[in-house]
N, C-alpha and C positions, 0 to 999 in steps of 0.2 A: 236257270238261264242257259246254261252248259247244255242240257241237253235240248232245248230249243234250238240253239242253233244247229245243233246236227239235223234235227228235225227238217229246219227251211233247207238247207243247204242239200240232203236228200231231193227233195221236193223244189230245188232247180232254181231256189229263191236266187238274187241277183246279191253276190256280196260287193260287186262296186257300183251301186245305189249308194247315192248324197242326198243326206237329208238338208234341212235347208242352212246347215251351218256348214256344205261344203263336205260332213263330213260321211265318213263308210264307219260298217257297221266294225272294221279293224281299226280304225280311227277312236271310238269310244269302248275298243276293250283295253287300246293299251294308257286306258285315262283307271282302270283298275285300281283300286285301294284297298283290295281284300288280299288274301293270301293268293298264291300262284299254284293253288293245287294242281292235281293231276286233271280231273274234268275241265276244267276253266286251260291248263298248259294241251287237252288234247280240243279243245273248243277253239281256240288259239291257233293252234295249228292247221286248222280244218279251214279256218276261215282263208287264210295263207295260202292254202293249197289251192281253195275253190277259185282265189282272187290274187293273185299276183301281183298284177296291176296297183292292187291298192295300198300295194308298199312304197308306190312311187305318189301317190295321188296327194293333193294340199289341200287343206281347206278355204273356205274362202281368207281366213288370215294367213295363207301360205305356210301352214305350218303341216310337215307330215306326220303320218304313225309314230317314227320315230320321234319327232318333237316333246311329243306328249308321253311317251313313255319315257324318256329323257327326264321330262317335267315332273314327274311322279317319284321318280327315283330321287332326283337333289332332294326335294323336301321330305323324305323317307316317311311318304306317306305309303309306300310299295318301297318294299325290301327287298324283292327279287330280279336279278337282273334276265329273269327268263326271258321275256317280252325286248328288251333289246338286245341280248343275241339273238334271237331267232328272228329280229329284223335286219340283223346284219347278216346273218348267213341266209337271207334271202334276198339280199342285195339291198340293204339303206345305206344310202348316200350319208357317212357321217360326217363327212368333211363339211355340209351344207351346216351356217349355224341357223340357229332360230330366229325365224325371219319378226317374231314378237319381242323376243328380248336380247338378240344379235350375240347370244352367246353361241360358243362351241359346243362341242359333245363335251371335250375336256372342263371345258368351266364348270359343266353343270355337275358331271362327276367326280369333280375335285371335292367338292365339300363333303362325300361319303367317304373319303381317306381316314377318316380319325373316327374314333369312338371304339364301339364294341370289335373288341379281336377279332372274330370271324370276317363279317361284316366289312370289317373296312379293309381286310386282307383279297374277299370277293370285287370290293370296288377298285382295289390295284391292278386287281390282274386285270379287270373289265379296262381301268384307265392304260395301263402298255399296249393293250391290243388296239387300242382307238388312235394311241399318238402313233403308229406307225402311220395312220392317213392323216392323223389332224397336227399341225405344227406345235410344237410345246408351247410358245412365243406367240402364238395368233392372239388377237387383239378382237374385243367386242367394241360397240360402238362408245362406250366410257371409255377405250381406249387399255383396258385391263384386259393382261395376258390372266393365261388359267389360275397361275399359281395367287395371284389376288383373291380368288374365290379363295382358294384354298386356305390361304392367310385369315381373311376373314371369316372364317365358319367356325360355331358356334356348334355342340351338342350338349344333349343330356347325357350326363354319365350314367353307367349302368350301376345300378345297384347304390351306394356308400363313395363317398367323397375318397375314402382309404383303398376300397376296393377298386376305382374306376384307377387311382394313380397305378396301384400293380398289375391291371390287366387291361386297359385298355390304350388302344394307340392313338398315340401323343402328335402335335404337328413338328416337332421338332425329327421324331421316329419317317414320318412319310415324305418330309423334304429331301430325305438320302433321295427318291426314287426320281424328282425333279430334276436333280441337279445330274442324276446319270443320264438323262433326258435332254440335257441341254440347255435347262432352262437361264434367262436372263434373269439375275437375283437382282441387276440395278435398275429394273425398267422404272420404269415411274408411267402413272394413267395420263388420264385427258386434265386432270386438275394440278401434274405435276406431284400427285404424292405415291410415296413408296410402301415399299414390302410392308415397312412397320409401321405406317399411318394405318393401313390397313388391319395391322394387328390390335393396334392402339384404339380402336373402334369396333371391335368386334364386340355385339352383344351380350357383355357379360358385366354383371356387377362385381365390384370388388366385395365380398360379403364375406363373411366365416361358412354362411350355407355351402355355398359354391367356390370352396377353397379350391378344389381339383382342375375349374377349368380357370381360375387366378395361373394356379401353377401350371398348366399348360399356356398361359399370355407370359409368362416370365420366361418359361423356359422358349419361348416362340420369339421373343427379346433379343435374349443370350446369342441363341444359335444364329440368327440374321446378321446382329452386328459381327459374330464374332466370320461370319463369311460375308463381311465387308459391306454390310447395309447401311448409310450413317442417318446415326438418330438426329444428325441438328440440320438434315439436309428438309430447308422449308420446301413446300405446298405455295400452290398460286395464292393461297389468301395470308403466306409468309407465315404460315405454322409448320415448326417441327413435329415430329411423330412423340417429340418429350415434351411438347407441350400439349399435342391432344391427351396423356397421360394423364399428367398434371391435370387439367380441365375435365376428365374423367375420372378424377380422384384414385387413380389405380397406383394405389402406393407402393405396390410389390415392383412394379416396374421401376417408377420414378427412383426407388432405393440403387433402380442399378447406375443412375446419370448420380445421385447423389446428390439428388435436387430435392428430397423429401420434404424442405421446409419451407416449398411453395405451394405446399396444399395449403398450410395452414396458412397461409399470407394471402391466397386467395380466397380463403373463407372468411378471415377478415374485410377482405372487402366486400 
């Protein structure tokens, strides 16, 4: 495919052509889920060059290049952040969120903060460089600032439950870079819940499989309240964040209110 497009693009081919979903032919390479090699990062680049223009262009869902390379990235189906630098330093607008899921740059890049060492040290730096345009505090249409994703995100650990605790980073490790950021630890969303409902609800079972990301939701606990998060502060539908625990059966938590004997009171009933 790489060298196809050098091919058209010699031969005068048109790169800000829409097809009928609005979009250009930079529009579906930064939808990429393969590796960001060299042929594919100078195919990339080529396209960029021929078309300018089509770093600014939407689709018919008003979503730019950026959008979708953004998109690619949170769900770490594409590990490389090559494709959104090289639409920022050709001018993407990242302050603009997506106009599909009203989130920011920052929201979508929050959930690559934690996991594999490298990896989530590459998504810091990508995230400092972005809050300088995008506000740490912006708000999507749920009404949740960045650090809600953040809170809420879920990964695979690398390797062994033992392994992933010594080397890989933790959310309680990437909230330092939040809060030098500015961020509001007490916001609450559009439902009225907080940091730790948020936490309290994150995708993970309490299991012995998955001890390591148990202990990153305890340790993701500790750290919120102990900077002034309160666990009994309810949600519109008057649930605390100790009680989506409870309701979640996540006993590591619940051990920290000291309420462990309402799991079994709720399996009684």
């Amino acid at each position: 495919m790489t060298d196809t497009v050098h091919v058209l693009l010699e031969h005068r081919a048109k790169p800000l052509l829409a097809d009928d979903e609005g979009r250009t032919p930079l529009h579906w390479f930064c939808t990429l889920d393969t590796e960001f090699d060299e042929p594919h990062r100078k195919a990339f680049v080529a396209l960029v060059d021929h078309g300018p223009d089509a770093v600014h262009m939407a689709d018919l869902k008003g979503r730019k290049p950026i959008h979708l390379a953004l998109e690619k990235y949170e769900d770490r189906s594409q590990m490389s952040t090559f494709a959104i630098r090289h639409l920022m330093a050709a001018g993407a607008e990242m302050s603009e969120p997506d106009p599909v899921t009203s989130n920011s740059a920052l929201h979508t890049i929050a959930p690559r903060l934690v996991g594999e060492k490298t990896a989530a040290g590459d998504a810091a730096t990508l995230f400092r460089d972005v809050a300088i345009a995008v506000d740490i505090n912006t708000r999507n249409a749920s009404g949740e600032t960045p650090v809600f994703s953040f809170m809420a995100a879920g990964w695979k650990g690398t390797r062994d439950a033992d392994y992933a605790i010594a080397h890989d980073v933790f959310h309680d490790t990437s909230l330092a870079m939040f809060i030098e950021l500015g961020v509001d630890l007490t916001a609450v969303d559009a439902k009225g819940r907080t940091l730790l409902h948020a936490v309290a609800d994150r995708n993970v079972r309490d299991t012995g499989v998955n001890w390591d990301q148990m202990e990153d939701v305890e340790r993701s606990f500790q750290v919120l309240m102990e900077l002034g998060v309160d666990p009994h502060k309810e949600d519109q539908d008057l649930k605390t964040a100790a009680d989506v625990a409870v309701a979640r059966q996540l006993r590591r938590v619940v051990d920290l209110f000291g309420e462990k004997d309402k799991i079994g009171e709720d399996d009684k009933e």
